[in-house]
Jmol script that loads the backbone (N, CA, C; Angstrom):
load data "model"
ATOM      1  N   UNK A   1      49.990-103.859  34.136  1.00  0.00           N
ATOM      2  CA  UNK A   1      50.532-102.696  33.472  1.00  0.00           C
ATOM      3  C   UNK A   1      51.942-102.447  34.020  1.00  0.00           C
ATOM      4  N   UNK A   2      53.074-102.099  33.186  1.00  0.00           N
ATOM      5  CA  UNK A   2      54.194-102.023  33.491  1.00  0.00           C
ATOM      6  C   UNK A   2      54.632-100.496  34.017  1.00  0.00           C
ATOM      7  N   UNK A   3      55.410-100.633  35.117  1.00  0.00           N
ATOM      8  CA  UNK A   3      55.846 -99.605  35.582  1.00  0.00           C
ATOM      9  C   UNK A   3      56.695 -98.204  34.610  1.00  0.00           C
ATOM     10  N   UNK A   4      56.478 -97.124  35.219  1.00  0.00           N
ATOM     11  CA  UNK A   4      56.710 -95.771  33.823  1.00  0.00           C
ATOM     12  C   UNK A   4      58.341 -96.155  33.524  1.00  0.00           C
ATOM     13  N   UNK A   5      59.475 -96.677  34.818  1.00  0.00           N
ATOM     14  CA  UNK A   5      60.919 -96.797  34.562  1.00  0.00           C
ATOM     15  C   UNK A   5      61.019 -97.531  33.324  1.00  0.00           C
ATOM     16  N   UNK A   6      59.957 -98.874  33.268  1.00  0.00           N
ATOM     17  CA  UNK A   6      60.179 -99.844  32.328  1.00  0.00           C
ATOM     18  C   UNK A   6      59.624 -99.860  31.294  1.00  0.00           C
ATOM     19  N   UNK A   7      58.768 -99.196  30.975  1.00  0.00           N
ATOM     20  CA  UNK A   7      57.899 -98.619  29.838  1.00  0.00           C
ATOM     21  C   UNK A   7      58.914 -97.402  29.238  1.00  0.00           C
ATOM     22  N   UNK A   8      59.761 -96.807  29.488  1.00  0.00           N
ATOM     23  CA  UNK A   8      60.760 -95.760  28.922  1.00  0.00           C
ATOM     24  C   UNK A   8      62.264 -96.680  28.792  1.00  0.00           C
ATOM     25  N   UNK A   9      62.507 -97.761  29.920  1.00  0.00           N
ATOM     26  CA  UNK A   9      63.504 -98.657  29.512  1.00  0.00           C
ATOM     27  C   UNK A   9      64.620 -97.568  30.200  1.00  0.00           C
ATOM     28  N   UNK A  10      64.067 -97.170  31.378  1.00  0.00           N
ATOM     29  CA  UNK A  10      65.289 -96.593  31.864  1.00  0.00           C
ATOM     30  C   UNK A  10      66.187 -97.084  33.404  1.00  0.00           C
ATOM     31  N   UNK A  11      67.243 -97.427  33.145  1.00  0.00           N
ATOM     32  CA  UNK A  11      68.125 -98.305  34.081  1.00  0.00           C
ATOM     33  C   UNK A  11      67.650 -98.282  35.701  1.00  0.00           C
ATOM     34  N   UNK A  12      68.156 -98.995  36.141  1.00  0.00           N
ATOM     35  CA  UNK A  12      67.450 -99.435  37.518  1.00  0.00           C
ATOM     36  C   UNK A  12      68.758 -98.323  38.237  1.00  0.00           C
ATOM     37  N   UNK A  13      68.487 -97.418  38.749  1.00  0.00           N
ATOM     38  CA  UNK A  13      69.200 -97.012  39.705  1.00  0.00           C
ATOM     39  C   UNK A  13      69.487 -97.337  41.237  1.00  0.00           C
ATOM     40  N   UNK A  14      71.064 -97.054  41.835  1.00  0.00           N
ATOM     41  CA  UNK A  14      71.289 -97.645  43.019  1.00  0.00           C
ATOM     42  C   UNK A  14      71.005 -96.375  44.348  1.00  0.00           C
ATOM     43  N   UNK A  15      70.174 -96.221  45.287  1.00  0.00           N
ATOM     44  CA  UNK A  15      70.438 -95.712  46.000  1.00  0.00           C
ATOM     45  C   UNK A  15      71.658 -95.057  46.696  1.00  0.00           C
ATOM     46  N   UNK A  16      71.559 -93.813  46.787  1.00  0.00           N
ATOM     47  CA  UNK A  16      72.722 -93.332  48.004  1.00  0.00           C
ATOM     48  C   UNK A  16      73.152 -92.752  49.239  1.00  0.00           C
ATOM     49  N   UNK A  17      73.151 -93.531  49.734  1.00  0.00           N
ATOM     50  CA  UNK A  17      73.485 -93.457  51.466  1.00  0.00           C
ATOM     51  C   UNK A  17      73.836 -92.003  51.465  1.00  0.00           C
ATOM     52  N   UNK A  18      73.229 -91.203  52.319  1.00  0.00           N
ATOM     53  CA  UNK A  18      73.942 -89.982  53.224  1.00  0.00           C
ATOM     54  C   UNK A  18      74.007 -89.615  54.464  1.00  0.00           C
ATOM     55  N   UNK A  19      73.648 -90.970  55.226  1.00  0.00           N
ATOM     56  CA  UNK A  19      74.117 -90.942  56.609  1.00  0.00           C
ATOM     57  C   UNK A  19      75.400 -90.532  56.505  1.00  0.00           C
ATOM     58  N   UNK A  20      75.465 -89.545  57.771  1.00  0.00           N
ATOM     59  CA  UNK A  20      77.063 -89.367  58.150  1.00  0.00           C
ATOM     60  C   UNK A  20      77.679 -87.912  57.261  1.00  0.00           C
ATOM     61  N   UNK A  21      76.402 -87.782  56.286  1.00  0.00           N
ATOM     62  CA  UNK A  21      77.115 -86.610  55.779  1.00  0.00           C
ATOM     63  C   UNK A  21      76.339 -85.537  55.971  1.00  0.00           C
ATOM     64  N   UNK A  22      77.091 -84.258  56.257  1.00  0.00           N
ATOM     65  CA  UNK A  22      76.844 -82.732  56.983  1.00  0.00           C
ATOM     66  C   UNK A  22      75.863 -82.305  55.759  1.00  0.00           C
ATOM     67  N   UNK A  23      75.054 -81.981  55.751  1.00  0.00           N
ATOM     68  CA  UNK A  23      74.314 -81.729  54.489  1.00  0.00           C
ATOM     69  C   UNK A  23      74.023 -79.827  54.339  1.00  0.00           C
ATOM     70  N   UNK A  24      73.899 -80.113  55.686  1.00  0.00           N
ATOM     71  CA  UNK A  24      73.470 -78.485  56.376  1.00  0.00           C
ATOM     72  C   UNK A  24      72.333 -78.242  56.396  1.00  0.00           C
ATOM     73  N   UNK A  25      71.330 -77.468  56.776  1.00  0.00           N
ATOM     74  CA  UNK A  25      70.256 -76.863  56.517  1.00  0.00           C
ATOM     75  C   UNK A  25      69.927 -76.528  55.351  1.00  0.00           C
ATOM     76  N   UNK A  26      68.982 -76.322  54.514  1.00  0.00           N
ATOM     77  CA  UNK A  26      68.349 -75.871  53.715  1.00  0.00           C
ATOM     78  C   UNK A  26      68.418 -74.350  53.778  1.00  0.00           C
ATOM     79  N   UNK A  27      67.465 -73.758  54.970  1.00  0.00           N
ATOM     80  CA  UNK A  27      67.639 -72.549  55.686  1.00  0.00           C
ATOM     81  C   UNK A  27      68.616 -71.280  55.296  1.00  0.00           C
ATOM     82  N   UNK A  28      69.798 -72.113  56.256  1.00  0.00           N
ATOM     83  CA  UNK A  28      70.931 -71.164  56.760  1.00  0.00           C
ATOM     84  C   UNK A  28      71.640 -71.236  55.073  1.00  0.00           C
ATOM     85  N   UNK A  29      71.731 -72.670  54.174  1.00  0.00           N
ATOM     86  CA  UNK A  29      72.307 -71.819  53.280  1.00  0.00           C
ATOM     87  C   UNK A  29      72.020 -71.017  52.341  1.00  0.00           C
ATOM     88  N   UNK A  30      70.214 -70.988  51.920  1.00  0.00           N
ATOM     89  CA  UNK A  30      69.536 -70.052  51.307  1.00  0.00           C
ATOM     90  C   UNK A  30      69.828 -68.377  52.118  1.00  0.00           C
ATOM     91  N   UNK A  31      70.063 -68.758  53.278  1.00  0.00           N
ATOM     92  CA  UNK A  31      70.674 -67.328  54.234  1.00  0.00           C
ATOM     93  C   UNK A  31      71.688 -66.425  53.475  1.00  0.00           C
ATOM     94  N   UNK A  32      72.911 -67.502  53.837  1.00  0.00           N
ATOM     95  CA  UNK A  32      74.328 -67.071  53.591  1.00  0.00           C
ATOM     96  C   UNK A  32      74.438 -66.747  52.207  1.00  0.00           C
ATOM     97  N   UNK A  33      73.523 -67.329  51.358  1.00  0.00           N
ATOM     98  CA  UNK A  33      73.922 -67.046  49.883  1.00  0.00           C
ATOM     99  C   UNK A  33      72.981 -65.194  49.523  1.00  0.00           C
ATOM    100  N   UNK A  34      72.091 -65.119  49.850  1.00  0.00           N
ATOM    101  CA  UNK A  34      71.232 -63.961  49.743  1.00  0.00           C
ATOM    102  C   UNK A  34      71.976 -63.171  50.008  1.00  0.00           C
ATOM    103  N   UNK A  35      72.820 -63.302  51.469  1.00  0.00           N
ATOM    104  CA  UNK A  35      73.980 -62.065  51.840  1.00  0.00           C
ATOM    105  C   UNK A  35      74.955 -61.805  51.263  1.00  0.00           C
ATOM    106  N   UNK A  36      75.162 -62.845  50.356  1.00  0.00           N
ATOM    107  CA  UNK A  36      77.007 -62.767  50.412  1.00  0.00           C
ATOM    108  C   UNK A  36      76.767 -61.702  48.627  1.00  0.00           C
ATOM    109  N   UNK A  37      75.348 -62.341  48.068  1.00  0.00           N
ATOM    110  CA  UNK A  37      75.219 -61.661  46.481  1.00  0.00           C
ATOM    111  C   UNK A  37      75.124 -60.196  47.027  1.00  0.00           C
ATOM    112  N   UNK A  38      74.076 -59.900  48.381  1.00  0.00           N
ATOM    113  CA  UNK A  38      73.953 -58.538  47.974  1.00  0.00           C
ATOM    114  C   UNK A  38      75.598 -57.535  48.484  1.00  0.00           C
ATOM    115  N   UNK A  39      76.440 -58.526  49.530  1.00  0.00           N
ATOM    116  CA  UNK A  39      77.732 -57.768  49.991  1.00  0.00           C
ATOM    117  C   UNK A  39      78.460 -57.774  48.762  1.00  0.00           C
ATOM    118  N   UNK A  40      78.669 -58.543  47.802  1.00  0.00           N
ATOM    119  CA  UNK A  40      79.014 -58.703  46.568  1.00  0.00           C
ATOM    120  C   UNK A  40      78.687 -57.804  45.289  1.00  0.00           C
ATOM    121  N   UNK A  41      78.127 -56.813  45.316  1.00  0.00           N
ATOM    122  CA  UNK A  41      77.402 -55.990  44.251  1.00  0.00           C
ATOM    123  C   UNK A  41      78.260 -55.325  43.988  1.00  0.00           C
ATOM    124  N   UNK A  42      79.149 -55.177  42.798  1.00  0.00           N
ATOM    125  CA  UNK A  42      80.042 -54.090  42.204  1.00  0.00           C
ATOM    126  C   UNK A  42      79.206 -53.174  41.219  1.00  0.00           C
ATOM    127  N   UNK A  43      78.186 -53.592  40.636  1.00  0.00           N
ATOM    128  CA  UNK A  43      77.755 -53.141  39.354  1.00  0.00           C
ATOM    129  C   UNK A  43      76.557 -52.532  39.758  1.00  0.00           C
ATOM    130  N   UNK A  44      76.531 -51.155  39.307  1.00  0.00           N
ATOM    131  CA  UNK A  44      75.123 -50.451  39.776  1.00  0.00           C
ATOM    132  C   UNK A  44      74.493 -49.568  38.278  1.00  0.00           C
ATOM    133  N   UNK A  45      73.183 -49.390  38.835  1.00  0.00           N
ATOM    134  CA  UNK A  45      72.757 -48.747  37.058  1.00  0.00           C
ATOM    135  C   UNK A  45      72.621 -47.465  37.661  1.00  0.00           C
ATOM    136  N   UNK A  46      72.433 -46.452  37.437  1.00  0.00           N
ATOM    137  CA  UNK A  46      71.994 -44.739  37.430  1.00  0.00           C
ATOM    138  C   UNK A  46      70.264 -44.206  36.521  1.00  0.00           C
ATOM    139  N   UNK A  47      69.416 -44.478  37.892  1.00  0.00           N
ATOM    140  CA  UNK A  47      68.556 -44.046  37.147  1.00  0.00           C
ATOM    141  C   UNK A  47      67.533 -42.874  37.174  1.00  0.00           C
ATOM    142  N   UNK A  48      67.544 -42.176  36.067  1.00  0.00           N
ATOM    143  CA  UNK A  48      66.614 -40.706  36.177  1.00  0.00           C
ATOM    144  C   UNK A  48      65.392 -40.514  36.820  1.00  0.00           C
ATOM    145  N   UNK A  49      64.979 -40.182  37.753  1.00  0.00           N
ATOM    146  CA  UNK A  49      63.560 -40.302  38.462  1.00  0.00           C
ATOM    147  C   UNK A  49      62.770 -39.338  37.884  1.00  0.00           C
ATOM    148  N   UNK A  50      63.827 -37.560  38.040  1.00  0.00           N
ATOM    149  CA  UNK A  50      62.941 -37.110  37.657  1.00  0.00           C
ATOM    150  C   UNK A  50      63.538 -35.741  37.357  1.00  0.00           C
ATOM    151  N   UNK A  51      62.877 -34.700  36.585  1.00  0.00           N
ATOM    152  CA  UNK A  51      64.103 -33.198  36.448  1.00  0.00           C
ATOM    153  C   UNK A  51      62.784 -32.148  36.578  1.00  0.00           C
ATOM    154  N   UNK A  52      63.937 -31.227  36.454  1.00  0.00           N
ATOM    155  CA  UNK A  52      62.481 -29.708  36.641  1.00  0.00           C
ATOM    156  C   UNK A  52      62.847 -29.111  35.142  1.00  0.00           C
ATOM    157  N   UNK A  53      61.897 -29.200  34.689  1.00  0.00           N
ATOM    158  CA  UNK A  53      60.918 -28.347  33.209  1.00  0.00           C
ATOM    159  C   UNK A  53      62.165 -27.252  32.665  1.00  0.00           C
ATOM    160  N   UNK A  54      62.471 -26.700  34.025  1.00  0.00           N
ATOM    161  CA  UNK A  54      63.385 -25.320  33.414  1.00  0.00           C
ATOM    162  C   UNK A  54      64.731 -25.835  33.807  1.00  0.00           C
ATOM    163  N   UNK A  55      64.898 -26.765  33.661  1.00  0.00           N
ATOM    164  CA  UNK A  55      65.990 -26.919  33.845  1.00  0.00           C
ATOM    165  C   UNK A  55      66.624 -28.506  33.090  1.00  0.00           C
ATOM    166  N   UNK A  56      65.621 -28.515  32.024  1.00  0.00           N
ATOM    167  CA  UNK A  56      66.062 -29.525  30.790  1.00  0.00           C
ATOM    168  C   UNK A  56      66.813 -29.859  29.933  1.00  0.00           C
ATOM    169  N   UNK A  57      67.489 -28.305  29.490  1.00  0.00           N
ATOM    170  CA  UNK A  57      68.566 -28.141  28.773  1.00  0.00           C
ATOM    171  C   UNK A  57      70.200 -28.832  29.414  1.00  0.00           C
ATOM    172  N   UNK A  58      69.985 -28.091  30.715  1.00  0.00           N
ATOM    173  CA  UNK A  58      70.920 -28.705  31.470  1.00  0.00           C
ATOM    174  C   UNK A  58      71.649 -30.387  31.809  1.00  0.00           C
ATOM    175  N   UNK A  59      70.014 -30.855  32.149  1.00  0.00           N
ATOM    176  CA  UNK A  59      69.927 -32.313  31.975  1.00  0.00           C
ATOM    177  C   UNK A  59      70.207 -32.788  30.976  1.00  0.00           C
ATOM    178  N   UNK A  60      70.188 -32.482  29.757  1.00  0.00           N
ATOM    179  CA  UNK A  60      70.623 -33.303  28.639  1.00  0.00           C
ATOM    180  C   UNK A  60      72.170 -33.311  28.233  1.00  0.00           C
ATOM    181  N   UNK A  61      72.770 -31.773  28.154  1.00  0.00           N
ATOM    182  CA  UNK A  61      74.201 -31.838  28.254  1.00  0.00           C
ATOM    183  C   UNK A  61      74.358 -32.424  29.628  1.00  0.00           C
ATOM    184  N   UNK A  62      74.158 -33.093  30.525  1.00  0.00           N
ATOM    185  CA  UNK A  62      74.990 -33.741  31.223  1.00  0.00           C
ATOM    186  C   UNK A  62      74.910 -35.372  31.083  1.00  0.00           C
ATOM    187  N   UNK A  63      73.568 -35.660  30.532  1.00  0.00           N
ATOM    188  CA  UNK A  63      72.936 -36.949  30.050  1.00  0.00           C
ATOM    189  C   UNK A  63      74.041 -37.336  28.793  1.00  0.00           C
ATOM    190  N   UNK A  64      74.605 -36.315  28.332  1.00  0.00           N
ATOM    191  CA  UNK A  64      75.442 -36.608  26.405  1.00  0.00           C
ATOM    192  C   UNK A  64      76.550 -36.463  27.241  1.00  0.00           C
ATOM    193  N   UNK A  65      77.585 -35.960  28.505  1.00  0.00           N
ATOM    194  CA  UNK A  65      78.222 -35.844  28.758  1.00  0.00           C
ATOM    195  C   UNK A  65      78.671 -37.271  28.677  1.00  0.00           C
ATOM    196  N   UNK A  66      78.211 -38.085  29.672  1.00  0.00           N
ATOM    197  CA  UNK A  66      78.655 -39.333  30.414  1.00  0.00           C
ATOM    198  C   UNK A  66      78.293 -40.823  29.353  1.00  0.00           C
ATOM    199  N   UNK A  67      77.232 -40.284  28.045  1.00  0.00           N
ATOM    200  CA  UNK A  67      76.436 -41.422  27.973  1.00  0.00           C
ATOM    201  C   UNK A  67      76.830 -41.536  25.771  1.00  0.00           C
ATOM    202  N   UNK A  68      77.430 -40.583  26.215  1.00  0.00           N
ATOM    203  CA  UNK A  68      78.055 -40.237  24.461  1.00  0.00           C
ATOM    204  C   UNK A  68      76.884 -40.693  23.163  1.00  0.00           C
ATOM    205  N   UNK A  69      75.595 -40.096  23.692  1.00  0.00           N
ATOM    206  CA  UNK A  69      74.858 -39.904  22.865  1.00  0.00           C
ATOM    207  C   UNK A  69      74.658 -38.938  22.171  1.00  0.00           C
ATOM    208  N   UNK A  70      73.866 -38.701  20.957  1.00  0.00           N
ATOM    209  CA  UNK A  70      73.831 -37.423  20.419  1.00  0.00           C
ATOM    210  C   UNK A  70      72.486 -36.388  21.143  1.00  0.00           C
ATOM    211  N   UNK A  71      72.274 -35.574  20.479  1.00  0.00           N
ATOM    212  CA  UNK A  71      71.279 -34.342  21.298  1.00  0.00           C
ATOM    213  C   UNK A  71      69.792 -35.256  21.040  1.00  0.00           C
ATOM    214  N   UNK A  72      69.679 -35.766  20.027  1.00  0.00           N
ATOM    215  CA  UNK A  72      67.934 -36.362  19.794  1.00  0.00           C
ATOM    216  C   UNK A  72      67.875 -37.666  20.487  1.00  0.00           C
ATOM    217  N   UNK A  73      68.599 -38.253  20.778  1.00  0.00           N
ATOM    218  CA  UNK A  73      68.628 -39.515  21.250  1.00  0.00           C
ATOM    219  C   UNK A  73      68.742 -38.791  23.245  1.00  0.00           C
ATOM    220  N   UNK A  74      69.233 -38.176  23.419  1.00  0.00           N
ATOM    221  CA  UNK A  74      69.281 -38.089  24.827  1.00  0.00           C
ATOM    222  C   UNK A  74      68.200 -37.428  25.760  1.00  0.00           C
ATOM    223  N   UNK A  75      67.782 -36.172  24.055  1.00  0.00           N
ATOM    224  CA  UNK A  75      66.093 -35.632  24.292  1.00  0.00           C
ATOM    225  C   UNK A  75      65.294 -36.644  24.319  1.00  0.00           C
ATOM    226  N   UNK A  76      65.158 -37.349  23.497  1.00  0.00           N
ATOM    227  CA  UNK A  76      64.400 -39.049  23.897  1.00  0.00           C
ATOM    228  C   UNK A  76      64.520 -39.578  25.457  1.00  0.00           C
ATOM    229  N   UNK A  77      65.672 -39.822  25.592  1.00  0.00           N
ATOM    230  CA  UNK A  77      65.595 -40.742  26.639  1.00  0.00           C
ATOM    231  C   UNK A  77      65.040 -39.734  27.706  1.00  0.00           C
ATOM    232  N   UNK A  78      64.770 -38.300  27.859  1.00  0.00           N
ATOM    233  CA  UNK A  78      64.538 -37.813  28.871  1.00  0.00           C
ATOM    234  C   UNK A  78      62.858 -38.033  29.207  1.00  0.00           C
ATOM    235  N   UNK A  79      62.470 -37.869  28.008  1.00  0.00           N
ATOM    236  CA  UNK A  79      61.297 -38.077  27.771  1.00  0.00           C
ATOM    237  C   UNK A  79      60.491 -39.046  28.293  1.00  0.00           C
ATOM    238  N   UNK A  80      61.383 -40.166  28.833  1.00  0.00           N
ATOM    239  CA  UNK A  80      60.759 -41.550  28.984  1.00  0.00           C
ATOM    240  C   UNK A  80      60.795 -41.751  30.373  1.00  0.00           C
ATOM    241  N   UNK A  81      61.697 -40.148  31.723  1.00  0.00           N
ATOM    242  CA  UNK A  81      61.291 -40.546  32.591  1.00  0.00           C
ATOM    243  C   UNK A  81      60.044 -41.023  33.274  1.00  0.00           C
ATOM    244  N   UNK A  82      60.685 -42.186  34.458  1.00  0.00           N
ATOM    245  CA  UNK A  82      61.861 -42.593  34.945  1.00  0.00           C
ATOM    246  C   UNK A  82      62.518 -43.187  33.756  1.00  0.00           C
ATOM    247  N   UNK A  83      63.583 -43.184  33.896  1.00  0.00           N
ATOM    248  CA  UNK A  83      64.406 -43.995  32.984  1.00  0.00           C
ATOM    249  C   UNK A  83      65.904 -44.581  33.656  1.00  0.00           C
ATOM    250  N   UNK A  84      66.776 -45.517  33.138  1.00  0.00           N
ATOM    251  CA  UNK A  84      68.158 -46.203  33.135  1.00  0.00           C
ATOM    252  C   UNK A  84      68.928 -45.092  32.452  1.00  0.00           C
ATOM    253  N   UNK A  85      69.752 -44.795  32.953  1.00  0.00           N
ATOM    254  CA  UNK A  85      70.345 -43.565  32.089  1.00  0.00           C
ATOM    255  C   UNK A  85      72.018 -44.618  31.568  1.00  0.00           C
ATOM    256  N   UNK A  86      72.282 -45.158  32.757  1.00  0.00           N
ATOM    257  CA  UNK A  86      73.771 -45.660  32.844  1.00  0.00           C
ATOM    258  C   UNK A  86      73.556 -47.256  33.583  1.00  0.00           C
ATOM    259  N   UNK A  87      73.954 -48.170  33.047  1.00  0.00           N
ATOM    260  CA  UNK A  87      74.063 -49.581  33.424  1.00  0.00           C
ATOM    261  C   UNK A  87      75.289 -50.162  33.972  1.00  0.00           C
ATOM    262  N   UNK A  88      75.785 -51.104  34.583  1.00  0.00           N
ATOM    263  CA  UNK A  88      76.704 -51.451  35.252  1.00  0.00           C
ATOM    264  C   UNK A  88      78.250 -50.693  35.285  1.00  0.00           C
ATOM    265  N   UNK A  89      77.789 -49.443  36.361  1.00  0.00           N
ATOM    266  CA  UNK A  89      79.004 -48.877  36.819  1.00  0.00           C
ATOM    267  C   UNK A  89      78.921 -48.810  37.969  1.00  0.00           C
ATOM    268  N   UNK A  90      80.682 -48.711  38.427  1.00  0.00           N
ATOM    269  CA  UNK A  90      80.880 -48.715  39.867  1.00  0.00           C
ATOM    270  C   UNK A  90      80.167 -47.567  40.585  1.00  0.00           C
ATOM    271  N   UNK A  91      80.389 -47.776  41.804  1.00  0.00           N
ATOM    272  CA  UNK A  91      79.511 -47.019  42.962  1.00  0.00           C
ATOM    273  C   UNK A  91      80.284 -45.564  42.655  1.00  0.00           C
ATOM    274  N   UNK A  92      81.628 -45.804  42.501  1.00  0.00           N
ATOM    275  CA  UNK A  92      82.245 -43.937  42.672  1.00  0.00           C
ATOM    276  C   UNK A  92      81.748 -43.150  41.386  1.00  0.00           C
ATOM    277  N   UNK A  93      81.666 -44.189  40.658  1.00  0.00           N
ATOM    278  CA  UNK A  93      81.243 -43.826  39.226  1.00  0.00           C
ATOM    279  C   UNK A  93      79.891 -43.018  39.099  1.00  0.00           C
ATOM    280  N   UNK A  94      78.683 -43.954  39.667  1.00  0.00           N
ATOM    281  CA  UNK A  94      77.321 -44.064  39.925  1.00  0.00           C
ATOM    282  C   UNK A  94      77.242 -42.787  40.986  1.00  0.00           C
ATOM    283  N   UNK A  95      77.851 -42.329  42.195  1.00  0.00           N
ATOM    284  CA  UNK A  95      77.904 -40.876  42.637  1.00  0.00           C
ATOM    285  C   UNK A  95      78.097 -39.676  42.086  1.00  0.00           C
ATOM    286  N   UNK A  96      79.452 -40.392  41.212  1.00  0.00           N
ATOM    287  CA  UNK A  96      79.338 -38.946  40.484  1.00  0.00           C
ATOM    288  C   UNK A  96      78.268 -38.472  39.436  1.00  0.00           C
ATOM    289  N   UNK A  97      77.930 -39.578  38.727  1.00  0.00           N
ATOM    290  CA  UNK A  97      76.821 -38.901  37.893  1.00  0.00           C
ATOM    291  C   UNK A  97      75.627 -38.073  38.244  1.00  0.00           C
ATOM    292  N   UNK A  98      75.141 -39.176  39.777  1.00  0.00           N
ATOM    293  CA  UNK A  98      74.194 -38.436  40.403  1.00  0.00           C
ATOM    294  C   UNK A  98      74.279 -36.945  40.816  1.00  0.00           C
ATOM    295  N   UNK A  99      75.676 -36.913  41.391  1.00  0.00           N
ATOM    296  CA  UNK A  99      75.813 -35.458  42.139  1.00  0.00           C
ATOM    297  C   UNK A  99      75.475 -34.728  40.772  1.00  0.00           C
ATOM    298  N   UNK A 100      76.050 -34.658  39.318  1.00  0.00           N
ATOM    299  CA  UNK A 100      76.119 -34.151  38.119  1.00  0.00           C
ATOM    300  C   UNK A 100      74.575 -33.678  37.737  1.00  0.00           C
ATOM    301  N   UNK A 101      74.092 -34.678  37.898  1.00  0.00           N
ATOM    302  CA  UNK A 101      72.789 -34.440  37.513  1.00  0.00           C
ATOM    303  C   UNK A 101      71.976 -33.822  38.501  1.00  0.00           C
ATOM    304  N   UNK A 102      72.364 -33.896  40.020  1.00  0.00           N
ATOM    305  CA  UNK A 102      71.488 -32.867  40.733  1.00  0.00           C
ATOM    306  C   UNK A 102      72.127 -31.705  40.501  1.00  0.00           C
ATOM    307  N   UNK A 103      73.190 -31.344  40.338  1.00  0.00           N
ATOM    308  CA  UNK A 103      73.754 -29.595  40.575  1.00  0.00           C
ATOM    309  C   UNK A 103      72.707 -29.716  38.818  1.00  0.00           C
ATOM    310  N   UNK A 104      72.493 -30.219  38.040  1.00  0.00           N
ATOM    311  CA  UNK A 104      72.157 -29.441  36.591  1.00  0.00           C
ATOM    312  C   UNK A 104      70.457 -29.579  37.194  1.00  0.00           C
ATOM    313  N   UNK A 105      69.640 -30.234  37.594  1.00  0.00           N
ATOM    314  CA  UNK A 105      68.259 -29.626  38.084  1.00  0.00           C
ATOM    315  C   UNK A 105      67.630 -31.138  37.910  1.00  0.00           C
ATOM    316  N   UNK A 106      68.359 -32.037  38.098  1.00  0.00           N
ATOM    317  CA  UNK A 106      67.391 -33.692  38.205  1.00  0.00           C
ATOM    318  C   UNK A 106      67.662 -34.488  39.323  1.00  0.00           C
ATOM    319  N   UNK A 107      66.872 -35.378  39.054  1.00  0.00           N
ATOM    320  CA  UNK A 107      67.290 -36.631  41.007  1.00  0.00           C
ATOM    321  C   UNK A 107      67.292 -37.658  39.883  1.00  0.00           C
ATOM    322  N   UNK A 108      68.704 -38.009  39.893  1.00  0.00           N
ATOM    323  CA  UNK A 108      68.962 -39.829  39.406  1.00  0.00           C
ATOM    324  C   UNK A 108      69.203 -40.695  41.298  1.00  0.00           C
ATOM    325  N   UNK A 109      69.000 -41.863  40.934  1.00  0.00           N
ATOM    326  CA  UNK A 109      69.227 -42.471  42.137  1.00  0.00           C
ATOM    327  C   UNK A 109      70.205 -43.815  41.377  1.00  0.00           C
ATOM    328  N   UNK A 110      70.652 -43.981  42.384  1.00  0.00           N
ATOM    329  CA  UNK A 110      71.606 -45.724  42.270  1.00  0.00           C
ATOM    330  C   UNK A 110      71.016 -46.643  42.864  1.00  0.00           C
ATOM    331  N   UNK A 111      70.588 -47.888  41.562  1.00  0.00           N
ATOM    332  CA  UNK A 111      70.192 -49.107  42.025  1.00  0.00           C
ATOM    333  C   UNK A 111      71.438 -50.399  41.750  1.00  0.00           C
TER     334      UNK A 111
END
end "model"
wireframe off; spacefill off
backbone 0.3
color backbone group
């Protein structure tokens, strides 16, 4: 019975030497790369955890403030806490909304 290379008719390949070459660990560079993505993070989302009952109205004009939705669409999204309120914005960006939304009566957090 003929071997699977020659039964598919696929070329005889040449080995390649890597004596002599620095290859590195496996390890250390699965390390360095894990760190460098998370020191690297510009883009953060803003998301609604959670608001107080009497203080819903509030949350939504500040939800239509930043997110230029209309009033039924933003009453929706409240509805669905937790929710993504805001997707890839910067960190100064991503503070301010939060602070916004706690002075009006909710806890968004930045992921």
């Amino acid at each position: 019975m003929p071997a699977l290379s020659e039964r598919l008719k696929l070329p005889k390949l040449q080995s390649i030497s890597t004596e002599g070459m620095d290859l590195g660990s496996d390890n250390d560079a699965a390390g360095a790369k894990v760190e460098e993505k998370k020191a690297e993070k510009t883009a953060f989302d803003v998301k609604l955890e959670k608001f107080d009952a009497a203080a819903k109205i509030k949350v939504i004009k500040e939800v239509r403030a930043f997110t230029n939705l209309g009033l039924k669409e933003a009453k929706d999204l409240l509805e669905k806490v937790p929710t993504v309120l805001k997707q890839g914005v910067t960190k100064e960006e991503a503070n301010t909304i939060i602070e916004k939304i706690k002075a009006a009566g909710g806890v968004a957090v930045m992921e």
